[in-house]
Structures are given as C-alpha cells and as structure tokens.
N, C-alpha and C positions, 0 to 999 in steps of 0.2 A: 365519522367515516374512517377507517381503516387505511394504511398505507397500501395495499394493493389497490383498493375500490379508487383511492385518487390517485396510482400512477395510470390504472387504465383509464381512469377519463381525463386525466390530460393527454397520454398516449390515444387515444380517440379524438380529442382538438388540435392536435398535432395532424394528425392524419387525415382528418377533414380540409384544415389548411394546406395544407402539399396539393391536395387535389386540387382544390380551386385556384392554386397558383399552375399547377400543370396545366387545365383546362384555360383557363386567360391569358398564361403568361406571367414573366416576372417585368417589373419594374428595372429589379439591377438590368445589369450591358449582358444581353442573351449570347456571348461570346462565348464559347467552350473552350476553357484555357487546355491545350495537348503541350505533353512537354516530353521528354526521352529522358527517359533515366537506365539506370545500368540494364535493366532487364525486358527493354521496351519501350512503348511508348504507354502512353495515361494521355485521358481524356478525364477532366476534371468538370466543378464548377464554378460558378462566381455569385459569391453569397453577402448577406449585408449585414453589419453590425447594429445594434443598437442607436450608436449617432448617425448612421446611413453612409460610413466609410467602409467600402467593396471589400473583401479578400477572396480569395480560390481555395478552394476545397479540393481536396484528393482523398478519396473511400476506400476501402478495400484494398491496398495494396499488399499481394501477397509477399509477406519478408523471408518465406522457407516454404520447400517442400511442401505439402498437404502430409499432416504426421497420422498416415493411416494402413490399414492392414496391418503389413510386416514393422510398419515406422513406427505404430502404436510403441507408445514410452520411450522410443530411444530420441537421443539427441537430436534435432532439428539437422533437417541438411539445406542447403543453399536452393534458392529459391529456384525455378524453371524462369525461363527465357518467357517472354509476352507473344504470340503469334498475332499481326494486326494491331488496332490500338486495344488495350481494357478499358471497356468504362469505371471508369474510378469515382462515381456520380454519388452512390451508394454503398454504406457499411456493408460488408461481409457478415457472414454467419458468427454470434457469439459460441464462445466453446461450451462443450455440455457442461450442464450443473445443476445443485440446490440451488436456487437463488435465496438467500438470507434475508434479504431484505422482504420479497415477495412471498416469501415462505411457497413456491412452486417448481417445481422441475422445469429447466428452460433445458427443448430436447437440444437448440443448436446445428452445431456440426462439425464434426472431429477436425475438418480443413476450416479450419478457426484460424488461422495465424496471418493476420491483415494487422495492419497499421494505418494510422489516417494523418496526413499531414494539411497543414491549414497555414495560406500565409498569405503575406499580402505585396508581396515580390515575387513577379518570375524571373529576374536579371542576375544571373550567376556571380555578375559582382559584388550584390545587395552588401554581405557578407552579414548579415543581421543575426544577433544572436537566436542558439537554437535552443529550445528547453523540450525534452522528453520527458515524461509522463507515467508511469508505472502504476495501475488502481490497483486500491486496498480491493477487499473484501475474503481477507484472511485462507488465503491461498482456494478456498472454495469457491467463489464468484464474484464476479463483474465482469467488465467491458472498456474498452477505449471508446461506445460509442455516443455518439453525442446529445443525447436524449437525457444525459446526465454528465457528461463532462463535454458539452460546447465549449468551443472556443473564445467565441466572442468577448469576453471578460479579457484574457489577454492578450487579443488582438486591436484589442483601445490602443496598446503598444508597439511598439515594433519588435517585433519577435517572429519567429515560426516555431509553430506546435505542432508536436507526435505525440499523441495515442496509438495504443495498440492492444492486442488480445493477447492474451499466453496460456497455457495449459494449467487446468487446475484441477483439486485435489488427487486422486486417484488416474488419474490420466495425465497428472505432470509431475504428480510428488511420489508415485510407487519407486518403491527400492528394495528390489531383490538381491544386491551383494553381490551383481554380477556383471562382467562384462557388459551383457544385452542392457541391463536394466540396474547403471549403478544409483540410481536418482538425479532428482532436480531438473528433470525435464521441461519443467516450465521455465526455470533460471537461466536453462542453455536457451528457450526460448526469448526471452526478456535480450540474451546477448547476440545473438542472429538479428535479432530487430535494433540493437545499438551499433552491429556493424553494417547492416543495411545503411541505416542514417546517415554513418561517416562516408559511406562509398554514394551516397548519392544527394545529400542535400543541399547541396551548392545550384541545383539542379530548381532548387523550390527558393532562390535567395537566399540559404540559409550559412554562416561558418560552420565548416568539419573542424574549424580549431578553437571554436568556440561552442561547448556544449554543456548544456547544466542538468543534470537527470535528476528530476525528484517524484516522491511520491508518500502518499498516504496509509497508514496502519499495515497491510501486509507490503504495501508497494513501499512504504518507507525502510522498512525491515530490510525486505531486500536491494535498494539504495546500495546499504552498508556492506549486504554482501558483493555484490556489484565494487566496491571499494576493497575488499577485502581480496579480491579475485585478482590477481595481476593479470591474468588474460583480457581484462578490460582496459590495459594498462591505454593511454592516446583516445579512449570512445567517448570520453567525458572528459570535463576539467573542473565542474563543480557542483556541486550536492546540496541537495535540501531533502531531510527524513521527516518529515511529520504524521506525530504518531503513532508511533514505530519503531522499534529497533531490534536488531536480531540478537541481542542478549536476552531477549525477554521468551517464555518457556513456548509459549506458541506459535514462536519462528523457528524454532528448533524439532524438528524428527528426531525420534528416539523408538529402538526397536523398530527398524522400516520393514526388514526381511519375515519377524514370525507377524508383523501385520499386514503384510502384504499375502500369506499364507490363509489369516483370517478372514480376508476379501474372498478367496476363493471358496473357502468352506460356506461363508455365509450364502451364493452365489451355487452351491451345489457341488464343490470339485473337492473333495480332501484326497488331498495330495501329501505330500513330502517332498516331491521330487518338482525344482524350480525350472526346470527344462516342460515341463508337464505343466506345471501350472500357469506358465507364461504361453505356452502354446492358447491355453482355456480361456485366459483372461485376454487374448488376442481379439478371439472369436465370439466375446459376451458384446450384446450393443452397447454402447459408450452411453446411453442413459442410465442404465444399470449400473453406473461403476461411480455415483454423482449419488453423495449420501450417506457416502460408506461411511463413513469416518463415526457415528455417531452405531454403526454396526460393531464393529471394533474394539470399541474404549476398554479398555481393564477398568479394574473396578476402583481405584485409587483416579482416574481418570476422569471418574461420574462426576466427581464434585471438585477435582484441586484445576482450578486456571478453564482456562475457554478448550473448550471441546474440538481442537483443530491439532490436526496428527498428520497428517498426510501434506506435510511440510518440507520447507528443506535439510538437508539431512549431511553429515560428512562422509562425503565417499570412500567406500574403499578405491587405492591404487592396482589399477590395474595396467598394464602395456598394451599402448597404442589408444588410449580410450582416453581421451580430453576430460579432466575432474572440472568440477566446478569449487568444491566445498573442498579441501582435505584437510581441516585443522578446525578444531572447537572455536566458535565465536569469541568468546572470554579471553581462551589461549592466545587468537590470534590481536588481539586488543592490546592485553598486557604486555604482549611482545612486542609490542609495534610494530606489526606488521601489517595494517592498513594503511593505504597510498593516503598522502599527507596533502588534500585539497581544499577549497575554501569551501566553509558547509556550514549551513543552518540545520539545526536539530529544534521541535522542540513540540507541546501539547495545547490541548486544548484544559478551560480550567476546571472543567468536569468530565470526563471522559466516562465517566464510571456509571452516569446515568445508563448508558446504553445496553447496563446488564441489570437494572434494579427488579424490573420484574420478574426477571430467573431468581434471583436473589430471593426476593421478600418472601417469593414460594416455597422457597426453603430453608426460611427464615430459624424454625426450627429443629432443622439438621447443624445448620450452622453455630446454633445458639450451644450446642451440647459439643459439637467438635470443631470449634473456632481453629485449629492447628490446620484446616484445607482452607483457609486462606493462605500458608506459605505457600511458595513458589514450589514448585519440582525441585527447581536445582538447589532450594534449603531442606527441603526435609527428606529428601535421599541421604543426604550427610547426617543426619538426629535419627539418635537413638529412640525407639518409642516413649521413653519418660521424657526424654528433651523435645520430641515432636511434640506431646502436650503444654509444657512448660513455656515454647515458642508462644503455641498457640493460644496459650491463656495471655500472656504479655500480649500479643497483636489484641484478641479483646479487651483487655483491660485499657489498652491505650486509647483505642476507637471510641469506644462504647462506655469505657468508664465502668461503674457496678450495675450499668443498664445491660436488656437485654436488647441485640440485633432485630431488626427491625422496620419498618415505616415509621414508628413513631422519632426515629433514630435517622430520618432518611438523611440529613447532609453527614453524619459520620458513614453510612453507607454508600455515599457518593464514593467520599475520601476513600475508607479501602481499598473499592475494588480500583480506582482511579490509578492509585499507589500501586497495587500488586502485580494489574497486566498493564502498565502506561508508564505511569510516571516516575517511580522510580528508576529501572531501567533505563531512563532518557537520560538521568541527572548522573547516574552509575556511568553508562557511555560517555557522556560530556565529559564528567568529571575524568575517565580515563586517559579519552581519546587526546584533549586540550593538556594534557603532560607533554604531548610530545605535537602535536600541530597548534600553533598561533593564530589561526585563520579562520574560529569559529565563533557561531553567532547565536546564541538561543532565543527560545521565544517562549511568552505561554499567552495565549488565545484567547481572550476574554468577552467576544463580545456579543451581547446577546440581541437581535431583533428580529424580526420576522421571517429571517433567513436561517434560522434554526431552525430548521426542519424536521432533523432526525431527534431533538427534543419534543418539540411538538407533537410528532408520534411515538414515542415513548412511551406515551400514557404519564408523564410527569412532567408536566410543561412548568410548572409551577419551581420546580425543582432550581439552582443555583446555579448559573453558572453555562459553562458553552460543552454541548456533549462530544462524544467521538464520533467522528465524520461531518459534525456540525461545520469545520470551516470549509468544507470542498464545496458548499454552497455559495460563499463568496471568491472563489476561484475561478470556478467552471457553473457556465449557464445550464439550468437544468429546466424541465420541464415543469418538476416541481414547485421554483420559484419564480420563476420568469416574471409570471402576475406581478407578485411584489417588487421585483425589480424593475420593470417598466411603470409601473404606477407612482412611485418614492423620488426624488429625487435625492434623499436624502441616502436609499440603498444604494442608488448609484456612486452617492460619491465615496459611501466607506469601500465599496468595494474596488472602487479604482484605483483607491490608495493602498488597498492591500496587496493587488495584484500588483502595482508599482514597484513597493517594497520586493517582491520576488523577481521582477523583472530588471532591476537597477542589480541587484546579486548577478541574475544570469549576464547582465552586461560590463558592470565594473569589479565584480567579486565583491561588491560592498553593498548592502541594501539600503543605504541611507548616503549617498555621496555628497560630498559639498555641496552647501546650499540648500538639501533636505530641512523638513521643518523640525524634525529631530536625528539626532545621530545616537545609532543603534551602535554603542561599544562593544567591542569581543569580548566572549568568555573565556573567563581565566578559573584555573581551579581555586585561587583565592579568594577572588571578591564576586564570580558567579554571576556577573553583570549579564541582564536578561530586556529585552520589551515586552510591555505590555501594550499586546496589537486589541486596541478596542474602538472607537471611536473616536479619542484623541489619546494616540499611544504616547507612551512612558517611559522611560526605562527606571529599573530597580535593581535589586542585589537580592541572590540566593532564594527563589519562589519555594515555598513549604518548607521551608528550612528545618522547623519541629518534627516534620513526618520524615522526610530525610534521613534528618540524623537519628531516627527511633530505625530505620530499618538499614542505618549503615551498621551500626551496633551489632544487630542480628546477624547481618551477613559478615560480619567480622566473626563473633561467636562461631557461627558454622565455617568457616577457614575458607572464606572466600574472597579475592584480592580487590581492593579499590583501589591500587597504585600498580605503577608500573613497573614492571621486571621484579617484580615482587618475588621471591621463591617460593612456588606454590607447586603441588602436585597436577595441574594441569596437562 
C-alpha cells in the first residue's frame, strides 16, 4: 500500500470517529474552555490523552492578517481584532502547496496563518514551560496540524504546545530585490506567530519567559535563523534544530530575483519589468504558484543537492522595510554573531534513506559524474579539473573501486546522509560550541515500528533511522497511533524521548539530576553526543571517519571550520 492509499484510510477512520463522538457525545467534561486573549475571545475544546489526563485545545488561531490580494508575498501584518467569540474547535485552512509526501496538490487557502495551542492549564499563573514548533517539509509543505503532529505525546508532561502554518515555497520564499517583495515571507511569518505567543500565552498557563522554539529539517534550519535574527531577540530562550541547519545548500536561496522572473515566464508573463511581474503574479491563483520550484531549476540544479530553491534568501537593505536575513549563514556563524542559547542540535542515523530511490534511478548519471554529490557551496569555488578530482575522492571514499548503486545501498545511505544532513550539523556544532558552552548533540538511532517514513521508502530493510523518522515519536500521528496504543513497549520509549526535550524546555538541561543518564555538552574537543535509542548512551565524535574526509575537502575549497577565521565571506 502506498503512502497516500494509507494516510487516506486512516484520514477516513479519523473522520468516521469524530462523527460518532459528535453524534453521542464525548466522554471527556463537555465544558467548552473560552478564554480572552489579546485579539478576543476563543472558544476551545477539552480533549484526552492516551492515559485519559484532559487538556484544552485551541485551533485556528489567526496570528496575522489573511496574507491575500495586495498582502500576497509581502511581510505578515498584525493580526485583526476577534468580533464575538471564534470558534477555535477546529484547524484552519493549510496553505497551498505540493504536498511531498502525498505527492498531490493540497488547494488550501492563502489565509493560512493559524496557530494551534494545546495545554492543560487555563490559570495564568501555571507559568508552565512553553515549546513552539516550526514543521519541516523543506520550505514547500506541511502543516501545524494535528493529524501528524498531535500533541498528546507531549502533553504526558507538563508543557504548552504551539503549532502553526507559514507560507511556503513561492508564496513565502519569492524574492524580487524589492522593497514590495524582499523575501522570506514565510520567516516574517514564523516571527508574527513567535510574537503572538509572547503577547498572549500566559493566557493558556504558559511562561512568555520561558520558551523553547524547535523544529525538524526545514523547521530546524530555520530555528537557527530565528537565532541568527536579533529581532527575535526575548521570543525564545532555547533551541532544539533537528535535522536541519541553515548552513546546509537547501536552506539557502540563491538567485531569488532572475528566478522569481522564471515563475512568470513559466506562468505566461515574460516580463523584465518587476513592477509588471509582481502585478501578474498577484493575480495568478495560489495553486499555480505550488510546484514551481522543480519549473525553474538550472541545469547544474537537476542533479547537485535536493531540488528546493524557493528558500530563504539574504535580503537586500532597504529603508523602512524590517529584513529578516542580511548576512550569509556561514558569515554570520564565523562571526559570532548568533545569540548565545542553550540548544540541542543533531540527526537521525540514516537520514539518506529518504532519497535512495531518486538516487538508485540515477545511479548511472552518478556513477560517471560522482563531482554532484558536492554541495553548491564547494563546487562553485573548483575549478572544472578540481570539480572532477573532488568528485572522484567523494567516490572513491564511499564506494571504494565499486560502482554506485543498490548493491552498495549502506555506502549510499552514508553520502547522501553526509551531504544534505550530517555534515552540516557537525560543521554548525563544531562552530557554533567555539563560542556558546550551552550545547547538546544527539544522533537518533532507533528503529521500530514507529519508523514510518522508512517503512515507506520502499527500503525498510535498510540500516538505521531515516529523515523525518523521529517526528513519529514526538508528535501523535495518525499514521502510527495503531502501534502506539497497542505496545507498551512504544509508549515507554516515546515518553522518554519526549522527556528528554521537555526537561531541556524546562531546566535547559535534558537530563537533570537524577535522570538515568546524563547527557554531557558538546565541546569541539571531545564531541560528546547521546545516542537516543531504546536505552540511550552517550559517546564521543559520531562518524568521525566521514567528518574528517569532508572537513578536508571543505578546507581544500577555502572554506572556514573555526571561528573568526579570515575568510573572504
């Protein structure tokens, strides 16, 4: 069965069950929690966990404006006043898009910008730690809502949880170079929804001075920009990126203006003139603008890194126009000039499964030009005899005198794992932890029936925990539920995972006295990491062999792994 064919039948046992608790009734206190927060009131619900302890649900909370007509692409504005109560019972419209995972166009709805808050205090005094939420799905799709990221997991704890929507690809990452439309649309969105939070969740029992913002693969990436931003400066106090980091080539826009130009041509408009084309692209329906990115690609594009463009980008400065981005990710690293908070960074221990089947298909494109496994950012510096020279070294290292492959599949794990994930992570860590004492690494190892997105891979067989595999023991999904209610045994690892992030959002440490293990910080010496699996571990320096092959490299191409290095950045 296909990944679509079983989210819609569990999306159909889902929806069966609503009904017949609508028409019966529920069991929980039929009590409709209403509460006033800055922009009104919310009428909520009261929903039940797995061990049958209550909390309150709030859906749809609009956190900006509806970003539509004239608002299309430009920065988020402050949210309209409530008239009456809203019912806040039910998710909001996700925003348009490819859905990646469903391989379908989800039409959506351009006034997409809801948040969902889940807790299990209404008493303003609670002061209960708060953790906000940011989904991957590589700036092109997903959702805050709960059909895949429930809360229930960690609400076994005491916490409040935010999910929320943001703007994605071409409807939150265009970047025209201009006042109207300098980019990161979505990013501005992400931070309207983190100053929402702070101005009103005391409101849901939650601390405004205590806030932990994390998230997964594109939502981890942007974490860090988020850290990077001084305008986030008081919206957070500590971080967790898993997955993710916006050093790596697919968090990064490059060329946003002549591909913003190519959106229109594809689309019917050839233009030149950005006054002209922003008018066109106003007026096309937001289904149409969900896709583009694979419209687009240059041709170096087709094959080097994950096909995601429509990213964030560094602004240009312009007057009176709030930037998100104004300085290279790297630049801003080396410099230290990321706010200095307590953060967990770190992977899963295959992430690379989740591209093998693109891969094996092109098994022999790659077999003859092994040099587009560099990154962007190394083989723009190499000369075309040194781009091949790279890239025979990266084959010869993986593969040895074999050819790329299935027959090869755990060294085609490692690659791609290495080129868009893991190194990166250890690149970051290793920078960031020069100059912050406060961080925590991890790598993911564990595999059981909670692997999902290996499972459907078509390489279940395969080693190891893939990308996105651990948002399944975080966040209740429909997908695994089954297994989770049925196991005892899923229950318990996952409660001790969500622990571990939850004792972080509360002490800054995810293993405080008294834990059955103590999770030591990363230092760029000794690289002290956990292995989260079933009975976690801690170690020193994970792939230390593949590391140090592509520290090498990126030294060779003149690129900085220390800080305040003098580099041409």
């Amino acid at each position: 069965m296909s990944f679509k064919s079983i989210i819609n039948s569990k999306l159909s046992k889902r929806l069966l069950n609503s009904q017949i608790v609508k028409f019966f009734g529920t069991t929980a206190n039929s009590t409709e929690p209403v509460l006033t927060v800055k922009q009104g009131k919310l009428k909520g619900a009261v929903e039940k966990i797995y061990n049958g302890d209550q909390y309150f649900s709030f859906k749809g909370i609009p956190y900006a404006t509806p970003p539509i007509g004239k608002l299309r692409f430009s920065a988020p504005q402050a949210p309209q006043s409530c008239q009456g109560t809203l019912d806040a019972t039910e998710h909001g419209p996700v925003c348009p898009q490819y859905d990646i995972n469903m391989r379908q166009y989800t039409e959506g709805d351009e006034n997409c910008l809801f948040l969902n808050v889940y807790t299990k205090s209404l008493q303003s005094n609670s002061k209960l730690p708060v953790m906000v939420y940011i989904h991957g799905g590589g700036y092109v799709s997903g959702s805050g809502d709960s059909n895949f990221l429930g809360p229930q997991y960690f609400l076994q704890h005491d916490i409040v949880l935010i999910t929320f929507n943001y703007r994605l690809e071409v409807l939150g990452f265009l970047c025209l170079d201009t006042p109207e439309v300098p980019g990161n649309a979505g990013l501005k969105d992400q931070l309207a929804a983190l100053r929402w939070v702070k101005d009103n969740i005391r409101h849901f029992g939650g601390d405004p001075d205590n806030i932990t913002l994390f998230g997964e693969s594109a939502g981890g990436s942007s974490v860090l920009y988020h850290l990077q931003n001084p305008r986030t400066e008081g919206l957070f106090h500590k971080a967790i990126a898993q997955s993710g980091v916006h050093l790596s080539d697919w968090a990064q826009g490059t060329d946003g203006r002549s591909r913003a130009f190519k959106v229109g041509k594809t689309l019917g408009k050839d233009t030149n003139d950005t006054s002209e084309l922003l008018e066109f692209l106003r007026g096309v329906p937001a289904i149409k603008l969900t896709k583009m990115t694979t419209n687009v690609l240059m041709n170096d594009e087709k094959h080097r890194g994950l096909p995601l463009h429509f990213v964030p980008v560094v602004e240009k400065k312009f007057e009176n126009v709030e930037p998100f981005i104004t300085e290279n990710p790297l630049s801003s690293v080396v410099h230290g000039k990321l706010r200095n908070l307590p953060l967990i960074v770190g992977y899963n221990s295959s992430e690379g499964i989740v591209v093998l089947g693109d891969q094996i298909k092109k098994k022999e494109f790659y077999n003859k030009n092994p040099h587009y496994y560099l990154p962007r950012e190394v083989a723009r510096r190499l000369s075309e005899e040194k781009l091949k020279e790279f890239g025979d070294k990266v084959k010869k290292f993986y593969f040895g005198n074999e050819d790329i492959g299935p027959e090869n599949l755990q060294s085609l794990v490692n690659v791609n794992s290495d080129v868009l994930f893991v190194y990166n992570i250890h690149r970051f860590l290793n920078l960031y932890s020069q100059l912050n004492k406060d961080v925590f690494m991890y790598v993911f190892d564990t595999v059981t029936e909670l692997n999902i997105v290996k499972q459907m891979s078509g390489f279940p067989h395969a080693k190891g925990m893939c990308h996105a595999d651990d948002l399944f023991y975080f966040f209740h999904s429909i997908m695994t539920s089954d297994y989770y209610e049925e196991q005892e045994r899923l229950r318990d690892i996952v409660f001790k995972v969500t622990k571990l992030w939850v004792d972080f959002a509360k002490n800054s440490n995810p293993t405080p006295e008294g834990s059955s293990v103590t999770w030591p910080r990363y230092t760029p010496v000794k690289r002290d990491f956990l292995v989260i699996n079933e009975t976690f571990r801690t170690d020193q320096f994970p792939h230390k062999d593949r590391v140090d092959f592509w520290d090498k490299l990126y030294e060779e191409a003149g690129l900085p792994n220390k800080i305040n290095v003098k580099s041409n950045l």
